[in-house]
TORMI-634365 format. One record per residue (C-alpha): residue number from 1; x, y, z. Coordinates in steps of 0.25 Angstrom, whole numbers. Each point is the difference from the previous one (the first is absolute). Layout:
@num=NUM u=X v=Y w=Z .
...
//
This chain:
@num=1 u=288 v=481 w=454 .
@num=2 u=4 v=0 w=-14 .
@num=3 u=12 v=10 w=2 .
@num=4 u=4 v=-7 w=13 .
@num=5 u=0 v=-14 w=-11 .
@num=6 u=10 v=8 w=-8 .
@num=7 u=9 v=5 w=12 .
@num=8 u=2 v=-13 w=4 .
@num=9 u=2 v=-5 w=-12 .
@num=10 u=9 v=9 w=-6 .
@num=11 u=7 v=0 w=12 .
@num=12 u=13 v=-8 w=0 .
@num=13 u=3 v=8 w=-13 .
@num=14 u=-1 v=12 w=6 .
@num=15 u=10 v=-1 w=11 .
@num=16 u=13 v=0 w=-10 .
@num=17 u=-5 v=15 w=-2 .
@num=18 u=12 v=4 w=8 .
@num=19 u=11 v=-10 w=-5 .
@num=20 u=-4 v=4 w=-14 .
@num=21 u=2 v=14 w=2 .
@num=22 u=14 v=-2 w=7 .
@num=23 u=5 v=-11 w=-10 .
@num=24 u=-5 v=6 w=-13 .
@num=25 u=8 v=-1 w=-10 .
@num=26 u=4 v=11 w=-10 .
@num=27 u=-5 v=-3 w=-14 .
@num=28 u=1 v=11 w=-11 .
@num=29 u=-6 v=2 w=-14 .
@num=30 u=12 v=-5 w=-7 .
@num=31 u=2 v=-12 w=7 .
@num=32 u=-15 v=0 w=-4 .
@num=33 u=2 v=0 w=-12 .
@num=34 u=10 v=-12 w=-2 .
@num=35 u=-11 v=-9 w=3 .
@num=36 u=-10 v=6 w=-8 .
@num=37 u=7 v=0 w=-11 .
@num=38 u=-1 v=-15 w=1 .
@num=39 u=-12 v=0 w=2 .
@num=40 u=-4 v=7 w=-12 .
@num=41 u=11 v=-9 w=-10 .
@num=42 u=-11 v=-12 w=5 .
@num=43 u=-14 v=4 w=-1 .
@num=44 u=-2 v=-1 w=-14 .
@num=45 u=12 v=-8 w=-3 .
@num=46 u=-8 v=-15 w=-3 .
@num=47 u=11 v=-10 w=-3 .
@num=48 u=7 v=-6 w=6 .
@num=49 u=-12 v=-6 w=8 .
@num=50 u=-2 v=-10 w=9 .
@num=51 u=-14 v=-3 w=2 .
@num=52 u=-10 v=-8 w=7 .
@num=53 u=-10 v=-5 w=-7 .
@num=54 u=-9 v=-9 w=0 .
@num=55 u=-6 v=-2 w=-15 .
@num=56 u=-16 v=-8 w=0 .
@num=57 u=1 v=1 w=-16 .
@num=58 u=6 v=7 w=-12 .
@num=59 u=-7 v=13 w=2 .
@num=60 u=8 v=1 w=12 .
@num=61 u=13 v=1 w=-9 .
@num=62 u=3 v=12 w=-1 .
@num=63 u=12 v=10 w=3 .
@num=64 u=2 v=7 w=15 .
@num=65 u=-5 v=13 w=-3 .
@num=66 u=-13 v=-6 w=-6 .
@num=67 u=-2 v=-9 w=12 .
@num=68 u=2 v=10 w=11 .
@num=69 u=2 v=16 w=-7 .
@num=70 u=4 v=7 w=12 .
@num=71 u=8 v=-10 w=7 .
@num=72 u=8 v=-6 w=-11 .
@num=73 u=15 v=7 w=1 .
@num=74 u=12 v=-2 w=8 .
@num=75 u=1 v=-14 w=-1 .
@num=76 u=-11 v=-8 w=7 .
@num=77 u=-13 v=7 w=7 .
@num=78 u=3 v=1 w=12 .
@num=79 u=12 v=9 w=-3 .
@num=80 u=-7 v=8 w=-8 .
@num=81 u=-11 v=2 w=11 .
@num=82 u=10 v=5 w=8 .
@num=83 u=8 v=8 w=-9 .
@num=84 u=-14 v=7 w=-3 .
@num=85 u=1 v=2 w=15 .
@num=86 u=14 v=5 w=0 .
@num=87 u=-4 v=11 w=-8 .
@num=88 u=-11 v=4 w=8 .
@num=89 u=7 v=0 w=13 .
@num=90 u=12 v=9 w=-7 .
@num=91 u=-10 v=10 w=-6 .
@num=92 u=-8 v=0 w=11 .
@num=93 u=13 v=5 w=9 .
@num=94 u=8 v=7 w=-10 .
@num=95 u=-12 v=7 w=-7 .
@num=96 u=9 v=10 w=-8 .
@num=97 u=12 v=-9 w=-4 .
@num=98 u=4 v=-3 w=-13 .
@num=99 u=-5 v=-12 w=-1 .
@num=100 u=-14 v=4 w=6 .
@num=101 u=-6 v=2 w=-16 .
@num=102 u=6 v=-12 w=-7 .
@num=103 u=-7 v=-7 w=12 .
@num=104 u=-13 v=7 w=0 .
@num=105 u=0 v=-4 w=-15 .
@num=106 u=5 v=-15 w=2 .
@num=107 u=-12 v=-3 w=10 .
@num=108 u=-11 v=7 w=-7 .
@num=109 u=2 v=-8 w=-13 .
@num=110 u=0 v=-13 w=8 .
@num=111 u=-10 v=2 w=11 .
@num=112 u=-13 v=4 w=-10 .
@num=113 u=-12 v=-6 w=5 .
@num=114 u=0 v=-9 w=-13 .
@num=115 u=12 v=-7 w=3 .
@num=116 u=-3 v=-1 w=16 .
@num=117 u=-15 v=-7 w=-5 .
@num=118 u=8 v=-9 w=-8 .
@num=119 u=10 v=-4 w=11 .
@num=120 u=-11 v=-2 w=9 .
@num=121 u=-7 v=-10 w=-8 .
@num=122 u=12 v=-6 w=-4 .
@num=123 u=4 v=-2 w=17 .
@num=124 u=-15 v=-6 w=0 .
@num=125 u=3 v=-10 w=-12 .
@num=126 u=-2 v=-15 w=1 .
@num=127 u=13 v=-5 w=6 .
@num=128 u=6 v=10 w=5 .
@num=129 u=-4 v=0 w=14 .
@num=130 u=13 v=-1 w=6 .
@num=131 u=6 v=12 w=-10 .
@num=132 u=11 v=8 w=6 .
@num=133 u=-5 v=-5 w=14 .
@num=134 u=4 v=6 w=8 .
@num=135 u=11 v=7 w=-3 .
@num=136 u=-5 v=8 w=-12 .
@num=137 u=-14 v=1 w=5 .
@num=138 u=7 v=8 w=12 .
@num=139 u=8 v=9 w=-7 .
@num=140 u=-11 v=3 w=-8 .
@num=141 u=-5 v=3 w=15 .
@num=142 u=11 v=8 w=2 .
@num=143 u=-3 v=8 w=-14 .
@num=144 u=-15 v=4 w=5 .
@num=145 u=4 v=4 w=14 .
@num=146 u=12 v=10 w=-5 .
@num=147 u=-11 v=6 w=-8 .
@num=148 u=-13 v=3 w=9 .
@num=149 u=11 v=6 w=7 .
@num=150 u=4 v=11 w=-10 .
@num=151 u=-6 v=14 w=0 .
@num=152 u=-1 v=0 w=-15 .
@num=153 u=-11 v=1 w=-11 .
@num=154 u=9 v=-11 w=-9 .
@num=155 u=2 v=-9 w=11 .
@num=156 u=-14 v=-1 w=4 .
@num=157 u=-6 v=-1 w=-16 .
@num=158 u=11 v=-12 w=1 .
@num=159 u=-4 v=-7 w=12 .
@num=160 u=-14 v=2 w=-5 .
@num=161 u=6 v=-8 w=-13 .
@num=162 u=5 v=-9 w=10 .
@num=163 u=-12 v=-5 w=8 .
@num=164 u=-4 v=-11 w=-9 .
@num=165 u=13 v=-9 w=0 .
@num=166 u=0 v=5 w=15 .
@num=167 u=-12 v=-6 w=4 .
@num=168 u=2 v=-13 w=-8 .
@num=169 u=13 v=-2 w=9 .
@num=170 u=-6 v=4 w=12 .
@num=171 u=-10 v=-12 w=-3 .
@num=172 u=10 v=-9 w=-3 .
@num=173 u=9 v=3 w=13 .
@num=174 u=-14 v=-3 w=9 .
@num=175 u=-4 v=-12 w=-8 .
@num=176 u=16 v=-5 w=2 .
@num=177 u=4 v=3 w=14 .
@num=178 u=-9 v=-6 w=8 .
@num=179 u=3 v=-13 w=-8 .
@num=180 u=14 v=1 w=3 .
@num=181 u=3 v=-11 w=10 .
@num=182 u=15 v=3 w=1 .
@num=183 u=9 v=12 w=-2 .
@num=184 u=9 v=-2 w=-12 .
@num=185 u=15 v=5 w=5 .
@num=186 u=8 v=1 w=-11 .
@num=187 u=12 v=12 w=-5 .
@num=188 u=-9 v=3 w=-13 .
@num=189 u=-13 v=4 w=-8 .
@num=190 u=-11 v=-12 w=8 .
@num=191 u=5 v=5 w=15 .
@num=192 u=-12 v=3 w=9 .
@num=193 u=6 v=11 w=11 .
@num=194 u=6 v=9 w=-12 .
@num=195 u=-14 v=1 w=-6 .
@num=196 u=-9 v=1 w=13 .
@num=197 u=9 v=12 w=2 .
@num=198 u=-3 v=9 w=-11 .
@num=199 u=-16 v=-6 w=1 .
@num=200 u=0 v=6 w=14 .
@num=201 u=6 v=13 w=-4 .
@num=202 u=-10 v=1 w=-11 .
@num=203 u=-10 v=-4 w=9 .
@num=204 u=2 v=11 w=10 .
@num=205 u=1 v=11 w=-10 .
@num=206 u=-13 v=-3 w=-6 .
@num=207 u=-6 v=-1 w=13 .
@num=208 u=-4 v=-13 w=-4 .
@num=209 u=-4 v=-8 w=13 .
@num=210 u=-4 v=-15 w=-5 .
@num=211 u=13 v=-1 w=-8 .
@num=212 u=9 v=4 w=11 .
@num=213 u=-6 v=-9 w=10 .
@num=214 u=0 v=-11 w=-9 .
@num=215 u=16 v=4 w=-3 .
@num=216 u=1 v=2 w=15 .
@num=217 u=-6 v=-13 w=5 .
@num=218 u=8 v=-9 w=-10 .
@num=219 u=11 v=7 w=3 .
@num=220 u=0 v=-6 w=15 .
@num=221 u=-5 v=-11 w=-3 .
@num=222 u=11 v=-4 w=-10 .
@num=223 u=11 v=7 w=9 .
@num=224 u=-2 v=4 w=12 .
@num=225 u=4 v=-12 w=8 .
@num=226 u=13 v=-3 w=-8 .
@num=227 u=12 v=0 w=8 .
@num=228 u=16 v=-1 w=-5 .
@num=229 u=-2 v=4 w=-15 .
@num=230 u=14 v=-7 w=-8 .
@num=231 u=7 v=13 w=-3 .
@num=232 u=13 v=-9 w=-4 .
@num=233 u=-7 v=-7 w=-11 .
@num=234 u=-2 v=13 w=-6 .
@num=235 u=1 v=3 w=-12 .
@num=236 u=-2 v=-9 w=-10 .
@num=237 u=5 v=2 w=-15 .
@num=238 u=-12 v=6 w=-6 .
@num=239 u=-6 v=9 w=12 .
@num=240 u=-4 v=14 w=0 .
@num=241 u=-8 v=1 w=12 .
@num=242 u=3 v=-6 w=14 .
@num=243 u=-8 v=-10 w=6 .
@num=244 u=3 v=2 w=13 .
@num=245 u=2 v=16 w=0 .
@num=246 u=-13 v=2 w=-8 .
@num=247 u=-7 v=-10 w=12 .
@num=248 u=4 v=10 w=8 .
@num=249 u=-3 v=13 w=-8 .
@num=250 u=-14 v=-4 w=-3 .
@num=251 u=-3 v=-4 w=17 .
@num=252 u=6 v=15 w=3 .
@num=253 u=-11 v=4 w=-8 .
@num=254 u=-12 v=-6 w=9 .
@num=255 u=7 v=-1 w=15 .
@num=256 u=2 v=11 w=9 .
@num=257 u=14 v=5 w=3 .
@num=258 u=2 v=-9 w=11 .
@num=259 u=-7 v=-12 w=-5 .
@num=260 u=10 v=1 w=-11 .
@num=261 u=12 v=1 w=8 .
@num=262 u=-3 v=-13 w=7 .
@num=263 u=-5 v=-9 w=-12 .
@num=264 u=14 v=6 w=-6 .
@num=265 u=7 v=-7 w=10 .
@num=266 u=-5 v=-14 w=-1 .
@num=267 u=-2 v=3 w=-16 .
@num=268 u=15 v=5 w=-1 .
@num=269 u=8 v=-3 w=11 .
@num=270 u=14 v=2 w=-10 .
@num=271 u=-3 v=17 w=2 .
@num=272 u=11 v=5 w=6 .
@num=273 u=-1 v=11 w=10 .
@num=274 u=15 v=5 w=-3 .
@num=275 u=0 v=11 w=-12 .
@num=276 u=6 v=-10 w=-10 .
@num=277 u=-5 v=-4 w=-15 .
@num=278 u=9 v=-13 w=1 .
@num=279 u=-13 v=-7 w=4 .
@num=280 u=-6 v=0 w=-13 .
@num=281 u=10 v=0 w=-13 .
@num=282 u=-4 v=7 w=-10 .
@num=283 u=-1 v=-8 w=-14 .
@num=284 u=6 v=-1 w=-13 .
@num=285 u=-7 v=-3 w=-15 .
@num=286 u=11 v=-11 w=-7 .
@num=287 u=-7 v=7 w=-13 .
@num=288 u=-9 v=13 w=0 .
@num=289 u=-3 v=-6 w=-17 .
@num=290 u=-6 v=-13 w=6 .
@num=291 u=-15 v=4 w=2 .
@num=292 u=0 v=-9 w=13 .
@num=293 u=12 v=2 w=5 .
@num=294 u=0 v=14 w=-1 .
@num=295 u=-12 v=0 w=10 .
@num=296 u=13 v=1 w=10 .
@num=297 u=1 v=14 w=-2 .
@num=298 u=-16 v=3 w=3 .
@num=299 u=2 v=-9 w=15 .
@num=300 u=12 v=11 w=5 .
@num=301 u=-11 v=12 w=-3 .
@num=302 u=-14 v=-9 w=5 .
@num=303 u=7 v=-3 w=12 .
@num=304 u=5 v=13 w=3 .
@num=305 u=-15 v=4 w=2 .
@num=306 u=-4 v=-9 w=6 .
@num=307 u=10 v=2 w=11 .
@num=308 u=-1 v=15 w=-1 .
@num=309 u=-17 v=-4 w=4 .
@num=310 u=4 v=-10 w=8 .
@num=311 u=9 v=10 w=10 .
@num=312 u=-11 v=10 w=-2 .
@num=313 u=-10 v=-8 w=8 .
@num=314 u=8 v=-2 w=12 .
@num=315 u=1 v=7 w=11 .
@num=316 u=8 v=12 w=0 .
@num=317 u=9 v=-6 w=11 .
@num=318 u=1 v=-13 w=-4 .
@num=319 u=15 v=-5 w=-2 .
@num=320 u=-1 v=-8 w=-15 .
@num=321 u=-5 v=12 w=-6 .
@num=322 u=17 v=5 w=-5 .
@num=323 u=3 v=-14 w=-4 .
@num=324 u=-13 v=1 w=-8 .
@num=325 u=4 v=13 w=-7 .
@num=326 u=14 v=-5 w=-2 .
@num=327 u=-4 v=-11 w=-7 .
@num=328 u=-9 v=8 w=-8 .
@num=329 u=10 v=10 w=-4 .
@num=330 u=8 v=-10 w=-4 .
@num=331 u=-10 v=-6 w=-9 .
@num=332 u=-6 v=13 w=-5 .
@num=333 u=17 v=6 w=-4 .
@num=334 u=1 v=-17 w=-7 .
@num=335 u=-16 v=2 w=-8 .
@num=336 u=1 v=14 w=-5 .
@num=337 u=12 v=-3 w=-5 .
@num=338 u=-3 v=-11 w=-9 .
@num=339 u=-13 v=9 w=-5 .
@num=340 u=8 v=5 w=-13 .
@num=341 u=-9 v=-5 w=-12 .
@num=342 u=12 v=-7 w=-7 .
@num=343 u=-9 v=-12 w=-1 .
@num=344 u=-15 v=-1 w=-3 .
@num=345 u=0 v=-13 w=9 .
@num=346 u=1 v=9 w=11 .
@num=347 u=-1 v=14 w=-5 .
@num=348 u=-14 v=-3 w=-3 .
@num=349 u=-5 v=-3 w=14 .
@num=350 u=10 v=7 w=10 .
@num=351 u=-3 v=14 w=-3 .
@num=352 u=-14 v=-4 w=8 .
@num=353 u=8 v=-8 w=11 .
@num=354 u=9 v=13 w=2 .
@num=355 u=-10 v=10 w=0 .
@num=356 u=-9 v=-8 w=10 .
@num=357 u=13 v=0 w=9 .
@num=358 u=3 v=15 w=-2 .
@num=359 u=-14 v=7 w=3 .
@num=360 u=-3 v=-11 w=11 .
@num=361 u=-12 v=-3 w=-6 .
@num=362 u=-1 v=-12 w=10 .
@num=363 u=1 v=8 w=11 .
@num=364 u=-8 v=11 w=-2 .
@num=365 u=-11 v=3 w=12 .
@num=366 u=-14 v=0 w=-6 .
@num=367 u=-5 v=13 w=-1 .
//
């Protein structure tokens, strides 16, 4: 019963096995490293900083890195969750590239049980109950699932680190959700489909059932009888994830191929069937220096993923599926491009964006 539990589960990730093996795109150690190299100027790099803090007295004044000593670089926490990530994910597919010691080293000095306790407890403070949620708390998800998947004695001395902050985020996700009387649909950091996305994900590579019912369930019952999403009023100035797109990249994850295909049709009727990226223009950031205006540059490279997952749980015959990937080469040629590091604003951030495209992390079948 338990392995038939899983199948079914697990199922409508599975079925873009064959898609993914056809569409994979080639990603090498040098372009690899490009991004980790961002990665790695952030980490341990504390100001600027933007933090969210909540103070309950003066002994809660204090500096980033004494406030949260592993996640404290690249800007704000959540990037430095997923820069932490970035560098797992390139290490763990480029083992012998350049990069791969630097990276090694960058994470054992952040990831030490010490600091992990302390993060913990600070995500468990007074106050902070909605801390990073849910955005942060999924990338940090997102962190822990990458490495239980890893065959590697570090990996698994870090994700033991890890489990402390782990399991104080998987408490707050299961005291929030069920609380959650509406899905919040906005382009940035508070959006509800982008989140349940990577819980779900993390959810099935642990093999942890409660959590990815719980996703599951609220997952329908937010979106599943949503009709006509406004593709036209998208973007607004400050997105970096799609509402619509990401609606649908979370629902590919928990109905089956055909199911999909006909909730996409009443969901996004504006797909053509006609190999074209006219569709879906790509966008353009007025000022990569502007830290809000530079999230531009991240919406071309989120919603190139999300249409790359979104063709791959379609049927193989299914007549959207080359408008899908044009749009999606379209947007993928516009994000990567704009990944150049010239400006921390972005440079601290869309390394991760980028490499979650280019290893279709998204899309990956569960093993």
């Amino acid at each position: 019963m338990k392995n038939l539990f899983w199948t079914l589960l697990l199922l409508p990730l599975s079925t873009t096995a064959a898609a993914e093996k056809n569409t994979a795109p080639k990603f090498d150690a040098h372009g690899a490293e490009r991004f980790a190299r961002l990665a790695l100027a952030c980490v341990e790099k504390e100001y600027p900083n933007k933090i969210s803090h909540v103070l309950n007295g003066d002994a809660d004044v204090a500096p980033p890195r004494k406030l949260t000593p592993a996640f404290y670089g690249c800007y704000d926490w959540h990037s430095s969750v997923h820069g932490h990530w970035l560098l797992v994910r390139l290490v763990r597919t480029f083992p012998d590239a350049s990069f791969a010691t630097p990276a090694r080293d960058a994470l054992r000095k952040s990831l030490t049980a010490e600091n992990l306790n302390q993060e913990a407890a600070y995500l468990r403070g007074a106050g902070r109950a909605s801390f990073e949620r849910p955005y942060g708390l999924a990338w940090l998800l997102q962190l822990c699932a990458e490495l239980r998947e890893w065959d590697d004695d570090q990996a698994r001395e870090l994700s033991a680190n890890l489990r402390p902050l782990e399991e104080a985020a998987i408490e707050r996700l299961k005291t929030w959700l069920p609380k959650l009387s509406h899905p919040v649909r906005i382009g940035e950091h508070d959006q509800t489909a982008f989140g349940l996305g990577l819980m779900l994900d993390y959810a099935r590579v642990t093999k942890n059932g409660s959590i990815a019912k719980l996703v599951t369930d609220s997952a329908k019952k937010f979106f599943l009888a949503d009709k006509d999403c406004p593709l036209s009023y998208e973007p607004s100035g400050e997105d970096f994830l799609s509402p619509c797109l990401a609606e649908a990249d979370v629902m590919r994850r928990v109905l089956f191929p055909a199911e999909f295909a006909s909730w996409l049709k009443e969901f996004m009727p504006q797909i053509p069937t006609t190999p074209n990226a006219d569709w879906l223009p790509v966008t353009v950031s007025p000022d990569p220096s502007d830290p809000k205006l530079a999230h531009l540059d991240g919406l071309n490279l989120s919603r190139a993923w999300m249409l790359e997952g979104i063709s791959s749980a379609l049927p193989a015959d299914d007549p959207r599926r080359a408008a899908l990937s044009a749009a999606a080469e379209a947007h993928r040629r516009a994000g990567l491009a704009a990944v150049t590091g010239e400006h921390y604003e972005g440079g601290h951030w869309l390394g991760s964006f980028a490499a979650y495209l280019t290893t279709q992390r998204g899309i990956q079948s569960a093993k």
